[in-house]
N, C-alpha and C positions, 0 to 999 in steps of 0.2 A: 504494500500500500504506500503511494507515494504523497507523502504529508505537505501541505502547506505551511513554511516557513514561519516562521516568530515575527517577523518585521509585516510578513503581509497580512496574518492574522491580527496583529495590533491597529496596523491603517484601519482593515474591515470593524475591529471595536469602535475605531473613532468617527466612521463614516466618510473617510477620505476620497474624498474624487478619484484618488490615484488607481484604487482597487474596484470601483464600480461598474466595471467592464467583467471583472471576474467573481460579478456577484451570486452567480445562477452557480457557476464550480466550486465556490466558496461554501454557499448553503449546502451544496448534494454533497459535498463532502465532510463538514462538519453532521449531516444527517447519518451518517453511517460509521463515524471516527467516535468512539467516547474519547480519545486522549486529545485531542481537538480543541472538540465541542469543550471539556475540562476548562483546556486552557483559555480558551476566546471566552469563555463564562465569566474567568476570576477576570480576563483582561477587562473587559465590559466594563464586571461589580466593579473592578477599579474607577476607572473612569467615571462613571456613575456616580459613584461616590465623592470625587476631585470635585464634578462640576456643579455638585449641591452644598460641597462646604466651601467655594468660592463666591458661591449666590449669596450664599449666609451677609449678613451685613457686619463691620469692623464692632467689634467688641470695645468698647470706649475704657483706658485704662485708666488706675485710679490717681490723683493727683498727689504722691507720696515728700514731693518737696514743699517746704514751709513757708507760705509767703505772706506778706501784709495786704488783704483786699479791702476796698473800700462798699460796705453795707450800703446800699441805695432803699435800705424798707427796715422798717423797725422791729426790734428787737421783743416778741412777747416775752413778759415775766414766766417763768414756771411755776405750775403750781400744782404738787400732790395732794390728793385728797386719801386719806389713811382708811382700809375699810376695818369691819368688823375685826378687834384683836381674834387670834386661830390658839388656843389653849395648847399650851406643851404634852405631846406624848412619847414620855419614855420609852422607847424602842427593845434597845438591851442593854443587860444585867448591868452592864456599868451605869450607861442612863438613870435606873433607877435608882442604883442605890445612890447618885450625887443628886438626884431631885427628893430623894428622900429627906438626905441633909439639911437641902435646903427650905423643904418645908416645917424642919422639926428641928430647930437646931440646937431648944433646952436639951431635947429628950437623947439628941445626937452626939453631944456635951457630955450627961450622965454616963454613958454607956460608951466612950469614947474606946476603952480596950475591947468589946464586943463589935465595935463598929471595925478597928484596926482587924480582929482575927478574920471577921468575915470578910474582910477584903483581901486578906492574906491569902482567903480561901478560895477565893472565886478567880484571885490571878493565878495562883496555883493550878485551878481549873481549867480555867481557858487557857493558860499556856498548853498543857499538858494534851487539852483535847485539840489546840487547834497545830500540835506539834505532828499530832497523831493522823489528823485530817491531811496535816502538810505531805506526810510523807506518803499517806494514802493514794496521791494524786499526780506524785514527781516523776515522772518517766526518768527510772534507771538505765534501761537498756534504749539506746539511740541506734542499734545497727540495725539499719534498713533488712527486713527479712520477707517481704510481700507488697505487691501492689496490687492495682487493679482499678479502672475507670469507674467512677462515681459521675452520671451522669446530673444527678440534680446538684452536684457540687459542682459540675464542670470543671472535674478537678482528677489527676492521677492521686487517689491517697498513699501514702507510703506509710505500712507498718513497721512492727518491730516482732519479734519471735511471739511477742505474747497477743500480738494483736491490738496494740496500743496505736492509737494513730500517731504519728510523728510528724509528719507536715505536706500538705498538700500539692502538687504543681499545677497551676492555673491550664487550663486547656481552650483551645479557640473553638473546637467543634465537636462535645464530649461524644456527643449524639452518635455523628460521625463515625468518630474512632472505634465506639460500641460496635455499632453495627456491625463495621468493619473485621471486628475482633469474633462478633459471636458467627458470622458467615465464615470465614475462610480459619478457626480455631488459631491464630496466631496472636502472636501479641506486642502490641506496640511499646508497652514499658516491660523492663526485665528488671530484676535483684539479681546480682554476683557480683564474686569478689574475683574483681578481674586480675589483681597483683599479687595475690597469695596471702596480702596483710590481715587475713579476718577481718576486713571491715570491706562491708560491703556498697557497691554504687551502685547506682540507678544509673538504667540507657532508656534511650526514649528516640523512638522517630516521629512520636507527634509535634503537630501544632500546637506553640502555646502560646499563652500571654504574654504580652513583653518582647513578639520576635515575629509580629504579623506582615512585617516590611518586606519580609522572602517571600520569593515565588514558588521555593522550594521545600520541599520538608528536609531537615539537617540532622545528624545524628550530634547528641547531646550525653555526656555523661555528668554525672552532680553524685557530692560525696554524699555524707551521711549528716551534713550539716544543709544541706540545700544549696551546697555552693558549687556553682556552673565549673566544669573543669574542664572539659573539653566543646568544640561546639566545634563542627565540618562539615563543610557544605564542597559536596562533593562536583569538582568541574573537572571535564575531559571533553577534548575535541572527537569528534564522531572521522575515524579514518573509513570512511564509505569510499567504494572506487569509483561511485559515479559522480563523484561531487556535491551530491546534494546537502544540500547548509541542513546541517542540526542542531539544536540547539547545547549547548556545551556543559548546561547545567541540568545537575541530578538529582531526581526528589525520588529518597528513599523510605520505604516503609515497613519491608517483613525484613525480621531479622532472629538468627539464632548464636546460639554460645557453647561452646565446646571447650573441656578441659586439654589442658597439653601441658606440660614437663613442667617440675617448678612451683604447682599450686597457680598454675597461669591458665587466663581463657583466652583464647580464641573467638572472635566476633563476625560473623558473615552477614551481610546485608545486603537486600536487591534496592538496585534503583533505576531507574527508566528516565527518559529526556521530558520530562515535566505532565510525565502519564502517557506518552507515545514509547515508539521505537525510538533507540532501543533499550536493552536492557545490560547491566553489568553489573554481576555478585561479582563484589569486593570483598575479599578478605583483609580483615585486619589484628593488628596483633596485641597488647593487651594494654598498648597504650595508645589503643587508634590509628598506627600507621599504616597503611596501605600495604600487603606484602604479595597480593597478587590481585588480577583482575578475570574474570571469566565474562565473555563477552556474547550475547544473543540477541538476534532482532525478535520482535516482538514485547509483550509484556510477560515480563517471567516472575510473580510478586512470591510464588511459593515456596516455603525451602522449611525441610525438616532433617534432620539428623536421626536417621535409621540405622540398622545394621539390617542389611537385607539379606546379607548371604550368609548371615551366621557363623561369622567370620570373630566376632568377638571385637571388632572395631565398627563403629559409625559409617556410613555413604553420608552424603548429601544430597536430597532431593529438591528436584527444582522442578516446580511443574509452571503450567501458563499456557501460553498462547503463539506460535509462531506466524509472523506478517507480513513475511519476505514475498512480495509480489514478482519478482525476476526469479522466482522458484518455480517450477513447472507444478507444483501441490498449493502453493499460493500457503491463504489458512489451515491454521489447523490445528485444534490442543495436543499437548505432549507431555512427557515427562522424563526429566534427565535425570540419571543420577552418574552422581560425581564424587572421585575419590580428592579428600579436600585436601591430602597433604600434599598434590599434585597441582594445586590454584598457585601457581606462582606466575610473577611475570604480567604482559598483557597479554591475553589469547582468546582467542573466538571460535564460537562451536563450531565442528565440523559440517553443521548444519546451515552453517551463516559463512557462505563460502565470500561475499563480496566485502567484508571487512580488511582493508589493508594487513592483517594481524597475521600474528604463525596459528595455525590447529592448535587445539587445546589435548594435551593427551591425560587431561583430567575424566574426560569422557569414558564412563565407564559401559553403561548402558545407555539409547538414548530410544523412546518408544512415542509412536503416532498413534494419537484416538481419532476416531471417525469420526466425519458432521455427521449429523444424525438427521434426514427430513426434515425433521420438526423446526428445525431451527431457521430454513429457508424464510418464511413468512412474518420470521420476527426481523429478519435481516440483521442478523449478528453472529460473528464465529462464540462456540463456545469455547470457554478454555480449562486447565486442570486447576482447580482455586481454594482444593482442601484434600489432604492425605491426613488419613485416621487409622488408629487399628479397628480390624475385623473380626481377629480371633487370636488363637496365641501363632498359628502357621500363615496366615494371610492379611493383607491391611487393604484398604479401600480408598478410593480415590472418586470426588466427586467433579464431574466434567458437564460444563452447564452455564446458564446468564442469566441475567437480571431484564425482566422484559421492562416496558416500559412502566408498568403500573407494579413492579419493584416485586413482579413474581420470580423465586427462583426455580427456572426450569433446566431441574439436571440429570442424569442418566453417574450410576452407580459402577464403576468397573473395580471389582475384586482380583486382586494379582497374588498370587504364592511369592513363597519366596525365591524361584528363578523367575520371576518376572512373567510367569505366566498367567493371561487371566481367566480365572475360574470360575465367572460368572458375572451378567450383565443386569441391574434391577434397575427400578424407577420408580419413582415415589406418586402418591395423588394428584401432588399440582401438576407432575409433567403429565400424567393419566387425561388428567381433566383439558390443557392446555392443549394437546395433540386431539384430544377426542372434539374441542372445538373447532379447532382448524381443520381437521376433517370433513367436517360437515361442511366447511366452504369449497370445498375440493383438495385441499392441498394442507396440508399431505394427506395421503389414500392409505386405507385401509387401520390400524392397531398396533396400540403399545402390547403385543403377545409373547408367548415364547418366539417362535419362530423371529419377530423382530428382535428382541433382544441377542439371540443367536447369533442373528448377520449382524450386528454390531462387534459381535465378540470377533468372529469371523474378520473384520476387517482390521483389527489392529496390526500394525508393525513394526519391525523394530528395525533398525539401523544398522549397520555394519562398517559404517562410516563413510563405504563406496554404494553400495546398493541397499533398496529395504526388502526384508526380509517377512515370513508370513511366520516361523518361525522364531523363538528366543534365541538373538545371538549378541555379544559385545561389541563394540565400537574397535577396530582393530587397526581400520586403513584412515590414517590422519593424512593423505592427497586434499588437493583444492577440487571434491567432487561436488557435481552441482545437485542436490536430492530432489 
């Protein structure tokens, strides 16, 4: 899919003459693009926004230097009028006993050593209880040990082991982020202890308060004190061989964390050209530097750390969507997995053959899911946007989209663990969805066995030169074109 540019998309926000010749390719393609449409949205709200707080009228500031003016209108006298006196009520224990005093002060006189103990008594008291209160409510333990989005806070809350809240992070779209998190099971805030110290930070690829100026989402670390330690906002030039202008900056969102030597993590994150192609899972290392790049067109947001082959180490899965239109398959969802100790460098899948870059020989397995009918009529590729476990021998993979009215219509493919899949389900909404569109003509016939079959039937797997019907590995890293 060949995207329109940043600079021409911005004209078309502002309504520039310059672009009104390309307004009919403009619309049909932002009608079919979500990373697009995304962008031309926020560029719009932007402008939008500019040109209503410009309209706003000058806020008149306030006269802060001290000068001698001359009164041209006379001076009224003030005058209070006092209303009804409001009678004293002692509130607590101290209150009373000094209003005691002061009502009684023969009787407070006599009894002046009974007045001293009871007062001895009651500081005694309230120190003791309010020492006890104090420390009822002191948060000991400060290492961050849980997060998780609080939507009517609009807020990432950060725990501590016991469950105490420890302090908030402002969020610009908690709403958002939710969603985001309970659709595709991933998460935008994490806890670990990236340097081995026992103390743990927070990463975060949301938007938040305090940093709405980007166009980007940035990764973000913050101690245990809430103090910003790292912030990266990821830019790389796009080496395409055809030239085409992309945009250099990268807004990241899924990300995962991996032990390595030391009591050190490891941090992988996907990020994409401001929600378009392409895509590039960065590794980095546990102070955020970049130590390799893994590079693919399309939107690739998924990524889990498995052990598929029962090997007693982790893979890396990357599922999504491939978008390469000079591809003779065009769309299509996928899922790669990748051996991560092997992300070094800059390299591009073997599947993204028009990248300036070397083959990536991280590529371990790399597997094609089928359009499915159904999806014709909504006019959208589906893509892979959640891996779950199935069982203790199998995990599941959901391949599917967000129609307009924000139904998700996705088809279930179950894989073993040589990557074989062992069965194709579908849930009610896609039941109901397809049995509607049926009835318009298109598409013909049921979600049955027999359909679900030839689903299963058409997956493939890659071999890095040709695709296979067959489970095989990625073996020939050539400039093939798939």
């Amino acid at each position: 899919m060949k995207h329109i540019d940043q600079h021409t998309l911005e004209l078309y926000a502002l309504n520039a003459e310059k672009v009104q010749h390309l307004k009919e390719e403009i619309e049909a393609h932002l009608a079919e693009c979500i990373g697009c449409k995304l962008l031309y949205d926020e560029m719009a709200g932007f402008y939008s926004e500019l040109k209503e707080e410009l309209a706003k009228p000058p806020i008149e500031q306030p006269v802060t230097d001290r000068r001698l003016t001359r009164k041209h209108y006379p001076i009224e006298p003030f005058a209070e009028y006092y209303g009804t006196p409001i009678s004293y009520v002692p509130r607590t224990a101290i209150d009373k006993v000094w209003y005691f005093v002061r009502k009684h002060p023969v009787a407070t006189t006599a009894s002046t050593l009974g007045v001293m103990f009871m007062l001895g008594f009651m500081v005694n008291y309230l120190f003791v209880n309010n020492k006890a209160q104090t420390q009822n409510t002191v948060i000991t333990d400060t290492n961050p040990a849980s997060a998780d989005i609080n939507v009517e806070q609009s807020a990432i809350q950060v725990y501590n082991a016991k469950q105490e809240l420890l302090f908030p992070i402002r969020l610009v779209d908690a709403k958002s982020d939710r969603d985001f998190e309970e659709r595709t099971g991933l998460k935008l805030a994490k806890i670990t202890d990236l340097d081995g110290d026992e103390r743990n930070e927070i990463l975060t690829t949301a938007k938040l308060v305090g940093y709405e100026n980007s166009m980007v989402q940035h990764f973000r670390i913050f101690n245990e004190k809430k103090e910003l330690i790292k912030d990266t906002m990821f830019v790389e030039q796009v080496p395409f061989s055809n030239g085409e202008p992309y945009s250099p900056y990268f807004s990241v969102s899924s990300m995962v964390v991996r032990p390595v030597s030391g009591g050190r993590k490891e941090i992988f994150i996907s990020g994409n050209s401001l929600g378009r192609s392409p895509t590039i899972l960065f590794r980095l290392d546990y102070r955020a530097n970049v130590i390799g790049e893994y590079w693919h067109f399309g939107n690739m947001a998924t990524l889990q750390l498995r052990d598929v082959d029962g090997d007693g180490k982790d893979e890396l899965l990357v599922g999504g969507q491939n978008d390469d239109l000079q591809t003779p398959l065009k769309n299509f969802p996928c899922l790669v997995v990748l051996n991560p100790d092997k992300i070094t460098g800059k390299k591009r899948s073997t599947v993204s053959p028009f990248f300036k870059l070397d083959a990536s020989d991280a590529e371990v397995n790399y597997i094609r899911f089928p359009v499915a009918d159904l999806y014709k009529p909504i006019g959208l590729t589906p893509s892979c946007y959640r891996v779950e476990p199935f069982d203790d021998q199998q995990f599941l993979l959901l391949i599917g989209t967000l129609t307009s009215t924000k139904e998700d219509v996705n088809m279930s493919f179950i894989l073993d663990k040589t990557l074989k899949v062992t069965d194709v389900k579908s849930n009610d909404v896609t039941d109901r969805v397809y049995a509607s569109q049926a009835k318009k003509g298109i598409p013909k016939g049921a979600i049955d066995q027999a359909y679900r079959d030839d689903l299963k039937q058409k997956v493939r797997y890659w071999d890095g030169k040709v695709w296979k019907k067959e489970v095989t590995k990625v073996t020939n890293m050539t400039a093939n074109i798939p």
